[in-house]
N, C-alpha and C positions, 0 to 999 in steps of 0.2 A: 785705334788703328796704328802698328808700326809700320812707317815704311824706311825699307832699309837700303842706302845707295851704295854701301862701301863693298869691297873687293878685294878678294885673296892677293897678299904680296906675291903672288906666280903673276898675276895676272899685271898688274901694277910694271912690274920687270916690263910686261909686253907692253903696256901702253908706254912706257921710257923708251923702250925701243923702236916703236916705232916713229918717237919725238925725233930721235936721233936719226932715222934712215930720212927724214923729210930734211932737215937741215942740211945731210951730208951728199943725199944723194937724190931726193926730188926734185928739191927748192932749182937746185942748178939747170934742169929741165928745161923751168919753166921761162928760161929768156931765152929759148933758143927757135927759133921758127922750124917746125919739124914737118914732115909729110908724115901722112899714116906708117907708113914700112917706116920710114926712121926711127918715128917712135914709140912701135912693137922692137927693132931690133936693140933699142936703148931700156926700155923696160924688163925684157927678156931675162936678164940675170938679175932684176929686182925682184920680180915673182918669185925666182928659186927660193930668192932667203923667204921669199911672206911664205912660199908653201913650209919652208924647214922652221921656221915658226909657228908652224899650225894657224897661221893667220888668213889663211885664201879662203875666198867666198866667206866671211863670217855671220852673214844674216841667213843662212840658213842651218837647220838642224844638222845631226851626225849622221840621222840616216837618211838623210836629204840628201848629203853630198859639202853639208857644212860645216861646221866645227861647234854650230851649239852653244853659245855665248849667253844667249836669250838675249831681250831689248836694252836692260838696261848698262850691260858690259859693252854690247854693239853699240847703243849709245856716244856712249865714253869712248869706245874706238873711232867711233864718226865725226866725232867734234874735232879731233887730231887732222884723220884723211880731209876734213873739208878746209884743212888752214890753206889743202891745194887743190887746184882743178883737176890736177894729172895724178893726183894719191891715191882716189877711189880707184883708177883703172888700174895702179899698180898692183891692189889689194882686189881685182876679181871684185869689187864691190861699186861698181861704177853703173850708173843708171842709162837705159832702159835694160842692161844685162840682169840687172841685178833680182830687180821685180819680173822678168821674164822669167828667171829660173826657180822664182816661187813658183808663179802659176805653173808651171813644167812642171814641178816637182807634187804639187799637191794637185793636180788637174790630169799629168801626164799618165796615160799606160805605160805600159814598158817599153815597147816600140819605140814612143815617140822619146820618153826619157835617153834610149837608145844612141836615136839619133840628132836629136836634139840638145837637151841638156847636159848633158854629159860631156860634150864636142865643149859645151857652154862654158860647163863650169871649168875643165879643163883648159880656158882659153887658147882655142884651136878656132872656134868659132864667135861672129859678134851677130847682133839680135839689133832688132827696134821692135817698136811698139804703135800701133797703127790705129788709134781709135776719136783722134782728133780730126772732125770737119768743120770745111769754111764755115758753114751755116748751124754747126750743131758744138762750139765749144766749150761752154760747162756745164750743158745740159745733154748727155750722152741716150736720155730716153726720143731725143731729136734724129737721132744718127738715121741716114738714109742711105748710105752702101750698105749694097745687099750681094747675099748670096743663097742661089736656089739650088738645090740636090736635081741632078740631072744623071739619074742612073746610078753608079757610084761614083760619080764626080758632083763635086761644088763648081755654080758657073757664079764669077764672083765679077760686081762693077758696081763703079762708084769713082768716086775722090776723097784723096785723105790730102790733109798739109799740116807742118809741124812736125813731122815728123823724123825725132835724132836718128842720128846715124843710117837716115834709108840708104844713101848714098856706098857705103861699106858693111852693110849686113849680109850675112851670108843666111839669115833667115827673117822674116818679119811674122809678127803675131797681131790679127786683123779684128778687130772688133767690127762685127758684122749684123745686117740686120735678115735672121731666116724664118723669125717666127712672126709675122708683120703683121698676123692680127690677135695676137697675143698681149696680153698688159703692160704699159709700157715698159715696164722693167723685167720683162721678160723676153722681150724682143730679140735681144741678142746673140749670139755665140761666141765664140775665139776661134778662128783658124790658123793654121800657119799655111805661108807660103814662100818657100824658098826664093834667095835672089835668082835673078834669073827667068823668071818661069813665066812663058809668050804669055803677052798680054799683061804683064805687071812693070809700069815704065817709073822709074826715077823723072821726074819731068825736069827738078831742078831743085840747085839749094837757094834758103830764103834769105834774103836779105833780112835780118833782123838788128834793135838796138845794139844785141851785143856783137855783132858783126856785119855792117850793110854791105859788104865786098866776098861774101866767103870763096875760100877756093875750094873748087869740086874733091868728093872723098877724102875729106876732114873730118878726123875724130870730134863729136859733140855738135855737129853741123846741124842745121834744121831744114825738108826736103817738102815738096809738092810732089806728092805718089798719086797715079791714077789706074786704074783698073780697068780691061774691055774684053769682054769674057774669060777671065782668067778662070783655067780648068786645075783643080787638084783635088786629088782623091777622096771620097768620105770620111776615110778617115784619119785626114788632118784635122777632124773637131777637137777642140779641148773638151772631155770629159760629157756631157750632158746637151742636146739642143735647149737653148734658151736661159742659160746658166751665166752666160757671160757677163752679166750686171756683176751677180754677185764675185764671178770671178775678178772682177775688176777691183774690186775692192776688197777682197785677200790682197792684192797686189799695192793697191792704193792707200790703205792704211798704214801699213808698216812703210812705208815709202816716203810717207808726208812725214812721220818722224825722223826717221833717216836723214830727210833733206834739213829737216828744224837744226838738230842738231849739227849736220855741217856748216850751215848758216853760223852756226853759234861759234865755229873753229873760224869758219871767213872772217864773220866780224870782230874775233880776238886778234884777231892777225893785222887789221885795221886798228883797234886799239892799241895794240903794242906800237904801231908809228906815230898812234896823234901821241902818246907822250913821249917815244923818244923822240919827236918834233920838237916838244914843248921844254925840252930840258934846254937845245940848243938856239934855237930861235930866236934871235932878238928884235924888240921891238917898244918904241917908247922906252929906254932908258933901262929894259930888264928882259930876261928870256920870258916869254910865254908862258911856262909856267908859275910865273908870279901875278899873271893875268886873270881876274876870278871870270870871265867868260871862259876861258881853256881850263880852270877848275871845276866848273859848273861843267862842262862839256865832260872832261875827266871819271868826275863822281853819277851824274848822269850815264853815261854810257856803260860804268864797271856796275852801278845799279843795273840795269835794264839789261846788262850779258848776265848778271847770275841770276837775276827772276827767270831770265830765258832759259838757264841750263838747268833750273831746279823744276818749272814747267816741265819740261821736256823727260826730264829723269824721271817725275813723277809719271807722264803718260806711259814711258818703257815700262816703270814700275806693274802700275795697271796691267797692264798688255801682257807682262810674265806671269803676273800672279791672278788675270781673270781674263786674261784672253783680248783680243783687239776690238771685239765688241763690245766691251764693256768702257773701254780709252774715248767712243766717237767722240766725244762730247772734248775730251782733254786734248787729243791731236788735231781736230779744228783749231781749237784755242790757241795751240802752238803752232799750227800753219800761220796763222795771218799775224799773231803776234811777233811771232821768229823774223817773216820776211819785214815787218817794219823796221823791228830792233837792227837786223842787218842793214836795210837803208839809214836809218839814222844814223850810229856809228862809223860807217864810211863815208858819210856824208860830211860829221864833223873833221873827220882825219885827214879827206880832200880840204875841206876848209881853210885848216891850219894850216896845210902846205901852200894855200892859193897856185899860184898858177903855177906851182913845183907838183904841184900834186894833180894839176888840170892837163897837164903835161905828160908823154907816155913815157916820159922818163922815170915814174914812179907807178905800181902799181894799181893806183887804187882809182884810176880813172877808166880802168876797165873791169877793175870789181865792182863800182858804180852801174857799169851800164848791162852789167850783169844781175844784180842784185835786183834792178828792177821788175825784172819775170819773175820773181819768187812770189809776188803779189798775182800773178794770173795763174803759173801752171798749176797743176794738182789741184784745182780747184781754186777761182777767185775767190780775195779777202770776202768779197759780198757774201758770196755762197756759204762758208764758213763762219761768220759772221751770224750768219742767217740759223745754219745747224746748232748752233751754240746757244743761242737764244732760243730754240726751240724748243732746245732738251731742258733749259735752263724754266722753260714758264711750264714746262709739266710738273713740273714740282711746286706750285700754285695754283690756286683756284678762286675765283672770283668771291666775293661776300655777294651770302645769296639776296639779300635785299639792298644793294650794290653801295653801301656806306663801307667809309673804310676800316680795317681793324684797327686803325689806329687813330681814329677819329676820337679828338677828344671830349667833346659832351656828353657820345654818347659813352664813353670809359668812363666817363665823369661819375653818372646814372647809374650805372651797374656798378659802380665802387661804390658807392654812398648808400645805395640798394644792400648792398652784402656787409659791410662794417655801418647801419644805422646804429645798428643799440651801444657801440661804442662810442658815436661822436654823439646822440641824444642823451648818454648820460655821465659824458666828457662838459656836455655844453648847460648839464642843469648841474654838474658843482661849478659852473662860472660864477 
């Protein structure tokens, strides 16, 4: 089996380039306290270039509306946009837009592509994604907002929370339950319903680790949505009654790679400060990096970033060349792996600064409190954990009279059984 990571010098030129727009013209961004409209009218002539680069929306196909990179070049462009918060949005590749305009595009009629994705990919319009409840969070065959066909309308109620950007979406996509006595994973559907529409209220944003203060209509926010007879047409369904499991996970899969890999950009960007920390830092009679704890830390962390980016490449790899069906097994692995190695590494790079780094005067004290959800969304470590080893013991099977195969008396037995007449008449010229 070859598997092959490398990429055409065209392509190479694009990932340099867009090193350079982060440095020159992201990075500065990101210390500036923005409102939503500040910062659409500050990205606004950053887009132009990603579009004149053929860089916008790049996780989807060409005749999706994408540029067709496939996963393991998107990859490699994701590990770049994830060294920042505000890079995915510049590049149209910003989460929940981003898996919204999958499903749209592989779920959508033409109507709704119409008027939906297209607004989408276009960045004219922003999206959420609605399938998380208080009582049902990583187990989505739990979901109890529903919605019943009432003529040609959907009557749609319930509670959803966690929910990014509900607050400035000009559309939401609702994971809903229509088929209720159906198998649990067939239960569901997707609808959309535009902001706005009586009976669908923003209750509020959530106080969460990575922000227990948020101010209302903030890009990346997380919201409490509730539902009370909200009416929309039949056909706002995505595609199929009862389809939405599987839709969710077209959406889901290429999504938790996406995220591994910017992880893998965050936490390079946390390693690039634990050692230029360590070069200048003194302490006990020498910088830091004469310290073999901040060594061990050093070679530890550049270990466990390129397990992660070789993981990672290798799932894209999968996913281009056998489809995302074939990856489960490999993008669990780099869900829960990805988010540790990202906690760890910022963890040591806080360390090394101690209270420079505990301090908001340095980034990574709220890269820290960020990094910790990468262990719950998209599916908790446990859950993944759990997929991994499941796939992992189908390729084993018990010894049917439960001794093990590698028990040694009885290997003993059946060696001595199969080579006798060599050691009997090894042992009569003694």
């Amino acid at each position: 089996m070859a598997i092959d990571f490398s990429v055409e010098p065209e392509f190479q030129e694009k990932l340099d380039w867009i090193s350079e727009l982060l440095r020159e013209e992201i990075y500065p961004l990101e210390v500036l306290e923005l409102t939503h409209p500040q910062l659409l009218e500050l990205v606004a002539p950053l887009r132009e270039r990603v579009v004149a680069q053929e860089l916008w929306a790049p996780h989807l196909d060409r005749e999706l509306g994408g540029q067709g990179y496939g996963q393991v070049k998107l990859g490699l462009i994701h590990e770049l946009l994830g060294r920042s918060r505000i890079a995915p949005f510049v590049f149209g590749a910003q989460a929940p837009d981003s898996g919204n305009s999958e499903i749209l595009a592989l779920n959508g009629n033409e109507e709704q592509k119409e008027r939906w994705l297209y607004p989408l990919l276009a960045g004219e319009k922003l999206s959420c994604y609605a399938m998380t409840e208080p009582g049902a969070g990583a187990d989505p065959t739990q979901l109890s907002c529903s919605a019943v066909l009432d003529g040609d309308e959907w009557v749609i109620n319930g509670d959803k929370w966690f929910i990014t950007n509900a607050s400035i979406a000009d559309f939401f996509i609702f994971m809903l339950v229509t088929e209720p006595d159906a198998a649990p994973h067939q239960r569901a559907s997707q609808i959309i319903v535009d902001a706005g529409t009586p009976g669908l209220n923003v209750v509020r944003e959530l106080g969460t680790l990575e922000d227990a203060h948020p101010r209302w209509g903030t890009w990346d926010n997380h919201a409490v949505v509730e539902l009370r007879d909200v009416r929309v047409p039949a056909g706002n369904i995505l595609g199929e009654r009862g389809t939405g499991f599987v839709q969710a996970q077209q959406r889901l899969g290429p999504g938790r790679m996406h995220h591994a890999m910017r992880w893998i950009g965050q936490a390079q960007r946390a390693f690039d400060m634990l050692c230029e920390r360590s070069l200048y830092r003194k302490a006990r009679g020498g910088v830091l990096a004469d310290k073999q704890t901040i060594q061990n830390w050093i070679a530890d962390s550049a270990v466990e970033l390129e397990a992660a980016r070789l993981m990672t490449l290798k799932a894209a790899w999968i996913m281009d060349t056998q489809g995302s069906r074939a990856a489960r097994k490999e993008i669990s692995m780099i869900k829960f792996w990805g988010a540790k190695i990202l906690h760890d590494v910022i963890d040591r790079a806080l360390q090394a600064h101690g209270s420079f780094g505990y301090s908001s005067d340095m980034p990574l004290e709220e890269m820290y409190r960020y990094a910790r959800a990468a262990r719950i969304y998209d599916g908790p470590d446990e859950v993944h954990r759990e997929t991994v080893a499941r796939q992992i013991l189908r390729e084993y099977e018990a010894p049917a009279d439960e001794v093990p195969t590698e028990h040694i008396p009885t290997r003993r037995a059946a060696s001595e059984k199969r080579f006798a007449h060599v050691l009997e008449q090894v042992a009569g010229n003694a």
